[in-house]
C-alpha positions as CSV (number, residue, x, y, z in Angstrom):
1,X,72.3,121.0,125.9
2,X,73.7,118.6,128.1
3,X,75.9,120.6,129.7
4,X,72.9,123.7,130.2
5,X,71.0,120.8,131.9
6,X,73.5,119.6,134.2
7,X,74.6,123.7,135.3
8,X,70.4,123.6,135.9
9,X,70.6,120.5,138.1
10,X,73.6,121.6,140.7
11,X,71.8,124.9,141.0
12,X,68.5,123.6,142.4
13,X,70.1,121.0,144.3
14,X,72.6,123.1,145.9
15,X,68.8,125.5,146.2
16,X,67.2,122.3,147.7
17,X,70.0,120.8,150.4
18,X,69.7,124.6,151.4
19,X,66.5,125.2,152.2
20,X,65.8,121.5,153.5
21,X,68.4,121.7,156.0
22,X,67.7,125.3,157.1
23,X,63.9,124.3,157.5
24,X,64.7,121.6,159.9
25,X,67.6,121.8,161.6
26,X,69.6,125.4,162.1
27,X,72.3,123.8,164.3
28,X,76.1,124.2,163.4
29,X,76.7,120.7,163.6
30,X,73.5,120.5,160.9
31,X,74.9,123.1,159.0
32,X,78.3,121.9,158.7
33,X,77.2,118.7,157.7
34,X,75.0,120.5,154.9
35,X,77.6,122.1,153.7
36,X,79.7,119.1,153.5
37,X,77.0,117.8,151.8
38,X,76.6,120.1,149.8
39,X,80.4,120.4,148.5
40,X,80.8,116.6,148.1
41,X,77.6,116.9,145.8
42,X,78.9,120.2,143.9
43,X,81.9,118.5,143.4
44,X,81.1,114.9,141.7
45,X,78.6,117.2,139.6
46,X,81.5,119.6,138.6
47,X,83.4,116.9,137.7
48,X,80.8,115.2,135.4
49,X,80.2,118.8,133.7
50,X,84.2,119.4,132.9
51,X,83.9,115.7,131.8
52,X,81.3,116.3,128.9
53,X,82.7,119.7,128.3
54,X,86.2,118.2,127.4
55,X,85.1,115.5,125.7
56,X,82.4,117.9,123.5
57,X,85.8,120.0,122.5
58,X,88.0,116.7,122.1
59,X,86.6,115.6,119.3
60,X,82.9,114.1,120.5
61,X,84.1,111.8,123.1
62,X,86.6,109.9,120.5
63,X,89.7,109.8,122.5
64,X,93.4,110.2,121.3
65,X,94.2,106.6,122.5
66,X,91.6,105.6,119.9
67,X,92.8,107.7,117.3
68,X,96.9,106.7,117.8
69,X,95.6,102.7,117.5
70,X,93.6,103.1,114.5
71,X,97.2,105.3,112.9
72,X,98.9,102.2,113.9
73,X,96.6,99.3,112.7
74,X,97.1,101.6,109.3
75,X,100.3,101.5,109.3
76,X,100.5,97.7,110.6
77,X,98.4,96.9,107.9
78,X,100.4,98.7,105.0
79,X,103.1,97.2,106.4
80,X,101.8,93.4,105.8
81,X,103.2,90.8,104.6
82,X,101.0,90.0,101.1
83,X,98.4,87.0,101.0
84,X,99.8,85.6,98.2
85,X,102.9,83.8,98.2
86,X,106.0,85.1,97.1
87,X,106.4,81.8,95.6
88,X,103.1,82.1,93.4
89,X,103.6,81.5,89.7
90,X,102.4,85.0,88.3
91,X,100.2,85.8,85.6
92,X,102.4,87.6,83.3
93,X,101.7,89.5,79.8
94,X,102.2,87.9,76.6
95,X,103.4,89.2,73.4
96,X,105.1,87.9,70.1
97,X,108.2,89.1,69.0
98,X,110.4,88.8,65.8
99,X,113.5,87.6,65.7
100,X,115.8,86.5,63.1
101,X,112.6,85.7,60.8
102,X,110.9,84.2,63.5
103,X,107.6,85.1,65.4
104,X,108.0,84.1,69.4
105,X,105.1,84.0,71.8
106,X,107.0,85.4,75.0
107,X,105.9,86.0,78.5
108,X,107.1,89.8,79.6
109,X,108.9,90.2,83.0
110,X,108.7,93.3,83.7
111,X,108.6,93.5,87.5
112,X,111.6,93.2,90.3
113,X,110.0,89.7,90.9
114,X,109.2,88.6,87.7
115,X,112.6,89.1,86.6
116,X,114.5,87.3,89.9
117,X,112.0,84.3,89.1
118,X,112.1,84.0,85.5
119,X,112.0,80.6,84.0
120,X,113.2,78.8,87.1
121,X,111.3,76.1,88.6
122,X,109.6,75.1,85.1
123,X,110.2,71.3,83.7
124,X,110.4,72.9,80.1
125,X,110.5,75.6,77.3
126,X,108.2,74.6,74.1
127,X,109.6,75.7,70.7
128,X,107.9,78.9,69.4
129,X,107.6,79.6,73.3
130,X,110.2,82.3,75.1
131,X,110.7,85.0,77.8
132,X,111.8,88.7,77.3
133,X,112.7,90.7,80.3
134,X,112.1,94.1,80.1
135,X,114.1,96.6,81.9
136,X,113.5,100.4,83.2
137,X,116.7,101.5,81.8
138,X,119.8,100.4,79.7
139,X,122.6,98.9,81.7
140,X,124.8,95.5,81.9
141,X,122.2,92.9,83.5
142,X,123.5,89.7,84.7
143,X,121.7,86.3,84.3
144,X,122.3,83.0,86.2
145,X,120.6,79.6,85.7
146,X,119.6,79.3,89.6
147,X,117.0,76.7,90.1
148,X,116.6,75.6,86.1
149,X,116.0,72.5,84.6
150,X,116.6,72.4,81.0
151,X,119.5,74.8,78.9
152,X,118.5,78.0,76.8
153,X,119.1,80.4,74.5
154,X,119.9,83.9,76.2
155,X,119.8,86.8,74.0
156,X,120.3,90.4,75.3
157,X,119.1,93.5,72.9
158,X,119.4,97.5,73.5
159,X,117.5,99.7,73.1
160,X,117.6,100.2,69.4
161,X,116.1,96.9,69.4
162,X,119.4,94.6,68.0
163,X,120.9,92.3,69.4
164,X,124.4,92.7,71.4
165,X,125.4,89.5,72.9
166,X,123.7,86.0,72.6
167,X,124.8,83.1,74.7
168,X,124.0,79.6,73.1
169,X,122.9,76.1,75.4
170,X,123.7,77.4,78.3
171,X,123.0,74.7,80.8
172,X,121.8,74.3,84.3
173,X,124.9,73.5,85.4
174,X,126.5,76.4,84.7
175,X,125.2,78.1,88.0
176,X,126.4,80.5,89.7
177,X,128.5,81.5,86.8
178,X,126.6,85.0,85.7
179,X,126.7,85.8,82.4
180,X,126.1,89.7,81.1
181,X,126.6,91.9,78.4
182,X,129.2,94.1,77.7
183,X,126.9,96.8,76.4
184,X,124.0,98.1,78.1
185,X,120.8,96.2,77.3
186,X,117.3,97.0,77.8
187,X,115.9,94.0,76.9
188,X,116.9,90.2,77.8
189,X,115.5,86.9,75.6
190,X,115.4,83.6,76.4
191,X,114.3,81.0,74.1
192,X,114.5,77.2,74.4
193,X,118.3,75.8,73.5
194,X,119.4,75.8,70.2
195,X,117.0,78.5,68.7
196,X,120.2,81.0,67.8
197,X,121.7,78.5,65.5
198,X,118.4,77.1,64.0
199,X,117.7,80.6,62.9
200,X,121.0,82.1,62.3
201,X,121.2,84.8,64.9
202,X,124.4,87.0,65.4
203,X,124.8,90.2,67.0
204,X,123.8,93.3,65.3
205,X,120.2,91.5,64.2
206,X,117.1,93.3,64.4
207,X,114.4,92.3,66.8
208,X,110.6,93.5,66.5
209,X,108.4,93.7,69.2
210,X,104.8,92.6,67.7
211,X,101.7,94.7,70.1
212,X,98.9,92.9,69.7
């Protein structure tokens, strides 16, 4: 409609500057400044016309500079760094699990950070209190005691749920030494220091998994 309008409007002016200027004045130097007139008009019109025109078939008026910052504050923002802190203590499933005639109430890492954190940075393990990490798939995982403060059990278990290596009060101070399994494990236990001998544990032990 716009567009119809403004077509209407250079027609009758272009009709008007016409006939005004051949009413009252029919000299060349009248007429050529009519028709300059009339071109400078025509022209700042045209160019408003081919203006709305493009922008009606660009998408209403909403311009591609527009559309590439709102693609990159998309991205940007995907991109973000998280407003938590990595160094957030996590809320983390709990479970119990059986092992060597004894239930356990353990946390489950089962995330890429869960699993880099696991009990560092905590003053203590209760008794009856434990951590299983829980793997994607079976293979030879390697634990550390980076940043710990007290020694623990570590027990690791495949995926037939028994138990193929256990490593008894290992300390603090036993970083960086890593300590795996020479079997692929899917599942990795840690229980506050001295639990394996208290309950007799040795390798080829079954562990349950209690879903509550």
């Amino acid at each position: 409609m716009r567009t119809i309008l403004s077509v209407a409007l250079l027609v009758f002016v272009g009709w008007w500057l016409l006939s005004s200027n051949g009413s009252f004045n029919n000299s060349p130097t009248a007429t050529s400044t009519a028709t300059s007139t009339i071109s400078t008009t025509i022209g700042g019109l045209w160019e408003k016309i081919r203006s709305t025109v493009s922008g009606f078939f660009d998408g209403k008026g909403v311009s591609h500079t527009a559309t590439s910052t709102a693609t990159s504050t998309k991205t940007s923002t995907a991109t973000a760094t998280p407003s938590k802190p990595v160094n957030a203590s996590p809320q983390l499933g709990v479970t119990k699990v059986l092992v060597g005639g004894e239930e356990v109430l353990v946390e489950i890492a089962d995330t890429d950070l869960s699993r880099e954190r696991g009990l560092s940075g905590r003053e203590s393990l209760p008794e009856g209190r434990g951590m299983l990490f829980v793997f994607d798939t079976p293979d030879r995982y390697g634990f550390w005691m980076k940043d710990m403060k007290f020694p623990i059990d570590i027990i690791w278990i495949d995926s037939n749920f028994r138990i193929i290596l256990i490593k008894e009060v290992v300390s603090p101070s036993t970083y960086p030494t890593l300590f795996r399994s020479t079997d692929p494990a899917l599942y990795v236990l840690e229980v506050p220091s001295g639990f394996s001998t208290k309950y007799n544990l040795s390798v080829g032990n079954a562990v349950r998994i209690i879903e509550e």
